[in-house]
C-alpha positions, 0 to 999 in steps of 0.5 A: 913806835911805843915803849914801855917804862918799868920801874921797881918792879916786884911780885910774889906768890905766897912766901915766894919771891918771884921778881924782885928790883926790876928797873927797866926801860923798853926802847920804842922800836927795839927787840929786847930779848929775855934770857934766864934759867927755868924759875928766873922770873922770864914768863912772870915778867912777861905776864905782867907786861900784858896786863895778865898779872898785877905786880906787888910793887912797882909800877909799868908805864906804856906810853907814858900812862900807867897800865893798869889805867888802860881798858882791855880794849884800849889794850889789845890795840896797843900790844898783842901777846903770843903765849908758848902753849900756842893756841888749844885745839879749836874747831876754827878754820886757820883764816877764822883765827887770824880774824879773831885778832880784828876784835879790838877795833870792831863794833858789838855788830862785828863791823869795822870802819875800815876795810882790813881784809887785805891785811888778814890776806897779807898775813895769811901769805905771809906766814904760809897759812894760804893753804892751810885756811880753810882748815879746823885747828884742831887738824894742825900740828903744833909749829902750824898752830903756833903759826896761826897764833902768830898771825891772830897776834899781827892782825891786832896791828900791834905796836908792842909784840910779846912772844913767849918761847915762840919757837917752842913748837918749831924744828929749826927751819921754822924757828929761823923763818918765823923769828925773820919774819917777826923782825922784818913785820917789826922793820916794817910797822915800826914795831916794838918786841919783847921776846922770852927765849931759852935759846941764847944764840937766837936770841943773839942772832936776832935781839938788839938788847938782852935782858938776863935774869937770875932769881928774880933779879936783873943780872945784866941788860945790854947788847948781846956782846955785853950779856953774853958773857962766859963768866956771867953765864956761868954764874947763872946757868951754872956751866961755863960755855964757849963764847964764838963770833957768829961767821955770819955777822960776828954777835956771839953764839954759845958752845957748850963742853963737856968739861964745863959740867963738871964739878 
């Protein structure tokens, strides 16, 4: 399992402050979900996590070394990242995608030292891309090709996921069965996630600790039950929503009314 260390955490572009403060520690093991309104700093926060964006102050740990002291290869075997415009239309099959994801540990020739062919089959089972593997992604719908990034990402056999709105381009039936199967990947591989939603009850339904951002700066951290509260969404959100036990194991899920638009 691997953790991440975030400490005093800071970037700007231009004049504009994006993320100012940010103290946090990621949990080995945990699914740490990131909450917060358009413009809050989700995706920011994320990217430099990757490695994609370098951050002004601060610094972030992985492992206990500093990320920016990691090779992009030496990374791409730690973490894995699945963005939220899923993959471009590329004349690659579906099973040619989920290979890419066995790049980090390949020679210049293409070679491995292990066989990993079962796991690319195991994916493909997993995620219902059977079918579909022989296909260009260029022919697959939107939720399809999310799917088959999702599945380049788990072939990285990654230790730290990072998902990026990834029921963005599913109905929700998708969205429940690919967030299951994230959470029994991660049960199972002893995975670590961190996740940017905009859905607060899915969120609730499947995070362990919640991270709610506001202007650039941490709002609350904690469980759901300790984040999702009335009074502190509504200062964030601007509307304050009804606040429910889930029928099915009681974390809260969020009801709005219509009253709580008016001013």
């Amino acid at each position: 399992m691997t953790g991440m260390m975030i400490k005093e955490l800071g970037k700007s572009f231009g004049a504009r402050t994006v993320l100012q403060g940010i103290d946090l520690e990621v949990r080995a093991g945990e699914w740490l979900g990131i909450l917060g309104p358009n413009g809050s700093g989700k995706s920011t926060l994320l990217h430099m996590l990757s490695g994609v964006e370098t951050p002004d102050r601060g610094g972030i740990e992985l492992e206990g070394r500093p990320l920016a002291g990691y090779s992009r290869r030496e990374l791409a075997r730690l973490l894995a990242v699945l963005p939220q415009d899923a993959l471009p239309p590329l004349g690659f099959t579906v099973r040619e995608i989920v290979e890419m994801g066995r790049y980090p540990y390949q020679n210049w020739l293409g070679d491995e030292k292990e066989d990993r062919s079962a796991l690319v089959e195991r994916i493909l089972s997993w995620l219902k891309l059977e079918e579909l593997q022989e296909r260009t992604v260029d022919a697959l719908s939107g939720g399809e090709r999310q799917r088959v990034a999702l599945g380049r990402a788990l072939a990285q056999e990654p230790k730290l996921l990072l998902l990026d709105e990834p029921t963005t381009f599913l109905d929700i039936g998708y969205q429940l069965e690919m967030l299951e199967r994230i959470d029994r990947w991660k049960e199972e591989c002893g995975m670590t996630v961190v996740s940017v939603l905009h859905d607060l009850n899915l969120a609730s339904m499947f995070c362990d600790r919640l991270l709610l951002l506001h202007e650039g700066r941490i709002r609350g951290i904690g469980t759901p039950e300790e984040v999702l509260q009335p009074e502190g969404l509504e200062q964030v959100y601007g509307t304050r929503p009804y606040v429910l036990p889930h029928p099915d194991g009681g974390v809260p899920q969020i009801l709005l009314g219509r009253e709580g638009w008016r001013r």
